[in-house]
Every structure is written in structure tokens, then in C-alpha cells.
C-alpha positions in Angstrom: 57.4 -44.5 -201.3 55.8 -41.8 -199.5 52.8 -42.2 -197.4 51.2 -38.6 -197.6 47.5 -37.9 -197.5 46.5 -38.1 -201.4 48.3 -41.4 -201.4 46.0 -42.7 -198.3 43.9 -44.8 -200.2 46.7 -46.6 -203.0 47.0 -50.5 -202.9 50.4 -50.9 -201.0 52.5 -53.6 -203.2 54.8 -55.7 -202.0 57.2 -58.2 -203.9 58.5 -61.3 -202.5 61.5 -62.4 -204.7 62.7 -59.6 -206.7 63.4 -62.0 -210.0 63.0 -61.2 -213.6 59.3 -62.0 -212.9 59.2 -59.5 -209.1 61.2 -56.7 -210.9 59.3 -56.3 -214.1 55.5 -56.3 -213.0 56.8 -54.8 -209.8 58.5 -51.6 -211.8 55.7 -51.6 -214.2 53.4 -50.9 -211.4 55.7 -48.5 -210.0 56.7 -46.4 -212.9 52.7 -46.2 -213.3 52.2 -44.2 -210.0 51.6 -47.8 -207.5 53.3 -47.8 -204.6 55.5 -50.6 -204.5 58.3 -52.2 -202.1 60.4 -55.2 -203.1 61.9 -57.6 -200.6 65.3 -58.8 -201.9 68.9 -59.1 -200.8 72.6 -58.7 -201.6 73.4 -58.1 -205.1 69.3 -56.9 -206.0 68.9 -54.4 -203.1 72.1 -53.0 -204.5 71.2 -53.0 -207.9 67.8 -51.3 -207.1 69.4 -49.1 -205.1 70.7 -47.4 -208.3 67.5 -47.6 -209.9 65.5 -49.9 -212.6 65.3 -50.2 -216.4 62.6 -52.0 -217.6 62.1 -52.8 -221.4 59.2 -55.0 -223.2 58.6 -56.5 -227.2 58.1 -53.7 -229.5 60.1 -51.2 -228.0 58.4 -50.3 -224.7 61.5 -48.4 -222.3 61.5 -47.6 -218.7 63.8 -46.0 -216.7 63.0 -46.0 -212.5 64.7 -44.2 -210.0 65.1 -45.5 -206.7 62.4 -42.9 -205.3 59.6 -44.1 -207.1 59.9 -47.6 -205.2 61.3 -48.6 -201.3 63.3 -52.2 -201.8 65.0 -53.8 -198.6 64.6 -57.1 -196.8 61.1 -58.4 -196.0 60.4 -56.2 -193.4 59.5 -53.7 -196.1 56.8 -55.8 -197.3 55.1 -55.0 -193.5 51.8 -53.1 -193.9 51.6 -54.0 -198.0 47.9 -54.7 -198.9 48.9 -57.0 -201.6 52.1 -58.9 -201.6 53.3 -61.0 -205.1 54.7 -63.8 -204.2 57.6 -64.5 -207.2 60.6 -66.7 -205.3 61.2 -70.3 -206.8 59.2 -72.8 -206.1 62.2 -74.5 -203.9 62.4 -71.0 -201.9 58.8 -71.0 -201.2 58.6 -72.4 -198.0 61.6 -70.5 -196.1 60.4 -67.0 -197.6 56.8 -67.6 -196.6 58.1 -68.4 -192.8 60.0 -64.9 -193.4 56.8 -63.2 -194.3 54.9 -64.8 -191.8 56.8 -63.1 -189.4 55.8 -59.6 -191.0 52.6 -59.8 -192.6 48.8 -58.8 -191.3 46.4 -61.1 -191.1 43.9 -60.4 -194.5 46.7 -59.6 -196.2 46.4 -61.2 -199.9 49.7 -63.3 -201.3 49.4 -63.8 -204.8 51.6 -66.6 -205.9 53.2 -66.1 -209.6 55.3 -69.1 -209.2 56.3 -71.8 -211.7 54.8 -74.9 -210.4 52.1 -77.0 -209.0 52.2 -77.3 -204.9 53.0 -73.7 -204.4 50.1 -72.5 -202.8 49.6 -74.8 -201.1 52.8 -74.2 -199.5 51.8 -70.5 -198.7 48.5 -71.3 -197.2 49.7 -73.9 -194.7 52.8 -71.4 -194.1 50.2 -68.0 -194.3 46.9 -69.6 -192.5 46.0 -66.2 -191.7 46.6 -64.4 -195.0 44.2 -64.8 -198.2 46.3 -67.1 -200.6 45.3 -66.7 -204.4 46.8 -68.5 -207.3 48.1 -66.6 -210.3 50.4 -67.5 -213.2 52.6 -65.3 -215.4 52.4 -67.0 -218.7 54.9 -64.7 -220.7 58.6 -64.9 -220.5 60.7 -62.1 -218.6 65.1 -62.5 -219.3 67.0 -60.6 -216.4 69.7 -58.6 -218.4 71.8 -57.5 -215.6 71.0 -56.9 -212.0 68.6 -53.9 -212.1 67.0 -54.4 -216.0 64.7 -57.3 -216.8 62.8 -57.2 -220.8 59.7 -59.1 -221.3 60.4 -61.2 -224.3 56.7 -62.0 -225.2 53.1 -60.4 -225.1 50.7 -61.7 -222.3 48.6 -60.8 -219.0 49.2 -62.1 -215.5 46.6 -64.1 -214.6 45.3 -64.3 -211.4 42.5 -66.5 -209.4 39.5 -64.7 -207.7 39.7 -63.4 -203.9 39.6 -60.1 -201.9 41.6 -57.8 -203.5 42.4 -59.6 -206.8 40.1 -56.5 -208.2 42.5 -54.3 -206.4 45.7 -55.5 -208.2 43.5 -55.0 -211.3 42.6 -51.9 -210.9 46.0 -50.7 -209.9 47.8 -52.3 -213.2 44.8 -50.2 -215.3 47.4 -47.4 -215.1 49.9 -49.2 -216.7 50.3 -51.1 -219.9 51.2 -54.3 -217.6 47.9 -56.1 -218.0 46.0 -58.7 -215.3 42.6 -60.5 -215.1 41.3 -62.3 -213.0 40.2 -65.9 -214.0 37.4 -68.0 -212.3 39.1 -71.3 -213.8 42.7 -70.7 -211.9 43.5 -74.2 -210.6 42.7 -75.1 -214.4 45.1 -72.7 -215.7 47.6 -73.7 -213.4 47.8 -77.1 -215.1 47.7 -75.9 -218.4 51.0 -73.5 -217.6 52.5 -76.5 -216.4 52.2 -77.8 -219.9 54.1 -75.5 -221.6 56.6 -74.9 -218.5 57.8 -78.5 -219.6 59.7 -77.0 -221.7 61.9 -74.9 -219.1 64.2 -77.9 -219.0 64.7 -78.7 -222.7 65.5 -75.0 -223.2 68.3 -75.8 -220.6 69.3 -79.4 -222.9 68.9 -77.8 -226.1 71.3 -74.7 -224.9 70.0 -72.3 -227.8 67.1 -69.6 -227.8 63.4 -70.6 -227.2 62.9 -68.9 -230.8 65.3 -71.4 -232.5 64.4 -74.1 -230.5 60.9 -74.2 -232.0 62.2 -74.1 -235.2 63.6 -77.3 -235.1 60.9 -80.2 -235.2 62.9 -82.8 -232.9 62.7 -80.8 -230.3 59.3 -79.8 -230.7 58.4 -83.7 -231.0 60.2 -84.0 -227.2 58.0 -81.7 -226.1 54.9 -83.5 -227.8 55.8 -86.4 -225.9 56.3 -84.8 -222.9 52.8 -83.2 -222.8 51.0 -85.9 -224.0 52.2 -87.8 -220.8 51.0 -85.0 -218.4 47.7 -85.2 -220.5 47.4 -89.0 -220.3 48.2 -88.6 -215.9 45.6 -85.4 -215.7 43.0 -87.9 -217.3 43.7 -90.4 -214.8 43.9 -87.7 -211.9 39.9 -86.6 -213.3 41.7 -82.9 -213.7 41.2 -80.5 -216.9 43.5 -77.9 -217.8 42.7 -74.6 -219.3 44.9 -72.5 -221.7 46.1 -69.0 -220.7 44.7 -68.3 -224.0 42.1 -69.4 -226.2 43.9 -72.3 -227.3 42.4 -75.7 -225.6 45.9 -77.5 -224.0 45.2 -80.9 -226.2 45.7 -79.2 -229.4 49.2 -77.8 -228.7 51.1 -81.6 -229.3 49.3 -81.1 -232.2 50.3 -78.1 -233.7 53.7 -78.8 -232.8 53.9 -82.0 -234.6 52.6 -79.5 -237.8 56.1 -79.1 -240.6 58.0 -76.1 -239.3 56.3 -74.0 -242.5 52.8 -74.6 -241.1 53.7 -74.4 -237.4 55.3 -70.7 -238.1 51.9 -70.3 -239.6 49.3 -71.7 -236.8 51.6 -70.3 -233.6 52.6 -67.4 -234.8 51.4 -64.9 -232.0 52.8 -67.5 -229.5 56.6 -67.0 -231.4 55.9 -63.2 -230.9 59.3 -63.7 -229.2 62.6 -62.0 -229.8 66.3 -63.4 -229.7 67.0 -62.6 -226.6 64.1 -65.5 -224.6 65.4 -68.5 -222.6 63.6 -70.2 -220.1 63.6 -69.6 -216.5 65.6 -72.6 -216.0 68.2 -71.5 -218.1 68.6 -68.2 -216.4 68.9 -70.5 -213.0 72.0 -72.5 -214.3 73.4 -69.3 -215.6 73.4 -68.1 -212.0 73.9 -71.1 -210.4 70.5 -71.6 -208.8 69.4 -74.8 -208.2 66.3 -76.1 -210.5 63.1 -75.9 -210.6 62.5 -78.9 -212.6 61.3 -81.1 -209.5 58.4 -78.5 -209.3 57.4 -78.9 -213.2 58.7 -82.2 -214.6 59.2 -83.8 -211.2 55.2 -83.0 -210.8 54.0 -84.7 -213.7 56.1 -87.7 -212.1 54.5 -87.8 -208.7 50.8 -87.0 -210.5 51.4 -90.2 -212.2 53.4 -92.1 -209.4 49.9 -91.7 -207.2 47.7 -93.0 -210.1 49.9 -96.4 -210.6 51.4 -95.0 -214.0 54.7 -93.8 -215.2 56.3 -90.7 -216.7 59.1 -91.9 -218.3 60.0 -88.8 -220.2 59.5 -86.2 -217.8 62.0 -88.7 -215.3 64.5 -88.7 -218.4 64.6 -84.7 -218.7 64.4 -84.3 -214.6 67.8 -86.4 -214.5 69.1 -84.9 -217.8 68.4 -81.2 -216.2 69.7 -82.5 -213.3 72.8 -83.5 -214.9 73.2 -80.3 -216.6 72.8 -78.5 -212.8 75.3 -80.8 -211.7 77.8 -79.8 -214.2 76.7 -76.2 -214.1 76.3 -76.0 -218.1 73.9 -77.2 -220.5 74.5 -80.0 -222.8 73.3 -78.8 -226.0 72.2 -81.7 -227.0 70.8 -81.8 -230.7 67.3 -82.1 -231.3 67.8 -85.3 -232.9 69.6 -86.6 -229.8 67.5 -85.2 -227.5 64.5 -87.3 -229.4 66.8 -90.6 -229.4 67.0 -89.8 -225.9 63.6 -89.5 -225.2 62.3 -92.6 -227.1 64.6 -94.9 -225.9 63.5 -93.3 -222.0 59.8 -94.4 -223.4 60.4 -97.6 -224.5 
């Protein structure tokens, strides 16, 4: 990443967690002229040392050589105008101590964490730094070490602040696309809704793609929503869609016969075989879960508001079971539903 004179004035990016989420819109921006560093370790750093193939829906390829990026531990985030903050949620706290160690004061972290709590986190870790929320509602598979494919269309969403404009105007070059949303906080609940399904992917055991082809399984997640709906009413908090699609209509359309829910969400199954949910890359590698940060918040919501969750508790100690074991049941949708009504009764 050089630092010559006609490069004076580029938006230095840095990349905290080099993931499927850090490595794609990291080497999108990168292979689109930004200057970017990822902070990673072991197996990445060596990966990227070798370079980074990026593919996307449709067909999109990218190849990156190591020389259009810098990637080493987080001291080569130091002096980075705009750092993406992309670790799991249960990371957040020991990589934001890491960065704190490193990073100006001003500098904006953009979290593009699953999650509720996360920014939080970052602010009380980062007082000094200028903390913005964002969300990645699109789903990125890691195919080996150094190649990540974006399974579905979708912009990054980010919340306003100093440089959100920046990071903006820096993607323009490529086809990865970001806008900044007044309603953030709102989003941010509304991407919890549909990351309630990270864990079912993980207990169903098949592709996101089949998964919603099967009705049980879409009634699970019905019943999971509707319960973070039913707390969020009693918390006095609305949630926004990434899209134009209001939250409280998505039980709905999922509860439609398969025929007519092909029909309604079919730019939302704009998927191909090859999508899973971030959880179930996790238990692939042997990560812990990150259902205590999406499930596990829909319990606590409801915990301080004198109400229960009972089938976001089943699939947290389901998921959790599936950790333990380090393998997913599969369970059949029609289990999975038995499951989940008798957890409701």
C-alpha cells in the first residue's frame, strides 16, 4: 500500500477481523484502487499473503495480489482513517483493547457486526474514536482461506458520522455498494430479525436456499420473530428493514404456501447453493457461537421487560448443543417445529 504523493489524500482502510465479511468488502475496496490494510493472524495473514479471490452472484471475479493491499497484525491498522470493525460479536471486546492501543483519536470504527450490544462495546472500549453502527445485510461463504463469494445482492449499510461520506465515496469506485442510513439503531433491530435464523441454518444442517423451501422451518422462524416483535413492543423500540419491506410483514410472508412465498420473496431467494449462515461457517471452524449475541438478545430484551422468550431460549440451547458436539443436528423441519411448540407451550 504505497503512500506516494497522488495517493496523499485516499481514505486509509483498515479491517479489524479479516472474515468472510472483512475480506470481501475489504478486497472490493482494494481491487477498486482504496487503500486498504487488514489486521488478521495465523492461517489469514498467510493466506493473504498469497493474494485474494473474490467472487459475487452473477458471475462477478476478482483476483488480488498481495501488493494491492498491506495485511499483518493490528498495528497495520495504525494511521487508517476509517477502520471496519468485522470480528464476532464475542471477540469484540479483546480486539477493541488491541486497537485501542493503536488507533488516533477521531479515528471512525464502523462496526459490521452480527448483533445488538456491539457498539456499545466499541465506544466504552474506543472513547476517543467516533463509533458508527453499520450492518451487512447480505450473506458472504468463506471458500478457503484467501476467497470469500457473496451469495446474495445487498448494500452495507452504515449509520451517519464523520466520515461515513468518506467510506461512501470510496466504495463509488467499486460495484461494492454503501449508504448511509439516518434510521441505523432501527435497522439494527430489524437485521436481528432475520439473523434469527443463523442458528436454525446450523439445526436444519442444509443450505439457506433449501431451507426456505420447506414451510416447517419457515414456521420456526415465524415464531421466533414474532417473539422479538412482541419484546420490541414492550421495549417501545421499532425496527426498520434493510429494504423496503416493513419487519412485521416478513412472519407473514413466510407463513405464505411455498408456491406463493417463491413468488412474494423472490429477490430475497436471489441466493445460490453455496449460502449458509454465519453460524454455520463458525461450527465448521470450530468457533464458538454467536447465538448469545442474536437469540440470547432477544432473551435478555425480554428478561428486562418481565416476559419470556421461550423459543429463542430453545434454539440458544439447541445451537448450543450442536457447538458442543461440534456438528449440526439436522433436525427435520417438522421436528424442529415439534421442538419449538412444545418450548412455547
Amino acid at each position: 500500500m504505497s503512500s506516494g504523493n497522488g495517493e496523499a489524500q485516499q481514505t486509509r482502510i483498515g479491517i479489524m477481523g479479516a472474515g468472510a465479511i472483512g475480506l470481501y468488502i475489504g478486497g472490493m475496496l482494494a481491487g477498486f484502487g482504496s487503500l486498504v490494510a487488514f489486521a488478521g493472524r495465523g492461517r489469514t495473514l498467510e493466506a493473504l499473503s498469497r493474494g485474494l479471490a473474490i467472487t459475487r452472484l452473477g458471475g462477478f471475479k476478482i483476483e488480488l495480489k498481495p501488493h494491492q493491499y498491506r495485511a499483518g497484525d493490528v498495528t497495520t491498522l495504525a494511521g487508517c482513517d476509517i477502520i471496519l470493525f468485522c470480528t464476532k460479536s464475542g471477540d469484540t471486546q479483546e480486539a477493541a483493547t488491541e486497537l485501542s492501543k493503536v488507533v488516533n483519536p477521531g479515528t471512525a470504527v464502523i462496526s459490521l457486526q452480527n448483533g445488538i450490544g456491539n457498539v456499545d462495546t466499541l465506544r466504552q472500549c474506543l472513547p476517543e474514536c467516533d463509533v458508527i453502527p453499520g450492518t451487512v445485510p447480505f450473506n458472504v461463504v468463506r471458500m478457503s482461506p484467501n476467497a470469500v463469494h457473496c451469495a446474495m445482492d445487498g448494500a452495507v449499510l452504515i449509520g451517519p458520522g464523520s466520515s461515513s461520506q468518506r467510506l461512501v465515496a470510496a466504495a463509488s469506485n467499486s460495484p461494492l455498494a454503501v449508504e448511509v442510513r439516518d434510521d441505523i439503531d432501527a435497522v439494527l433491530w430489524g437485521k436481528l430479525l432475520l439473523n434469527l435464523n443463523n442458528g436454525l441454518n446450523v439445526l436444519s444442517g442444509v443450505p439457506l436456499r433449501r431451507q426456505f423451501e420447506d414451510p416447517a422451518y419457515r414456521e420456526v422462524l415465524a415464531l421466533a420473530m414474532e417473539e422479538l416483535l412482541g419484546v420490541l413492543d414492550a421495549a417501545g423500540i421499532q425496527p426498520a428493514g434493510a429494504t423496503r419491506t416493513s419487519p412485521r410483514l416478513i412472519p407473514k410472508v413466510l407463513r405464505l404456501p411455498t408456491w406463493l412465498f417463491r413468488i412474494v420473496a423472490r429477490q430475497q431467494l436471489r441466493t445460490d447453493e453455496s449460502a449458509r449462515s454465519s453460524s454455520w461457517d463458525d461450527l465448521v471452524a470450530g468457533r464458538e457461537p454467536e447465538t448469545a449475541f442474536l437469540n440470547g438478545a432477544v432473551c435478555r430484551l425480554a428478561e428486562d421487560h418481565g416476559m419470556r422468550a421461550p423459543v429463542n431460549r430453545m434454539i440458544c440451547d439447541q445451537v448450543g448443543r450442536a457447538f458442543a458436539q461440534a456438528q449440526s443436528p439436522r433436525l427435520p423441519g417438522r421436528k424442529l417445529l415439534e421442538l419449538t411448540r412444545s418450548a412455547a407451550e
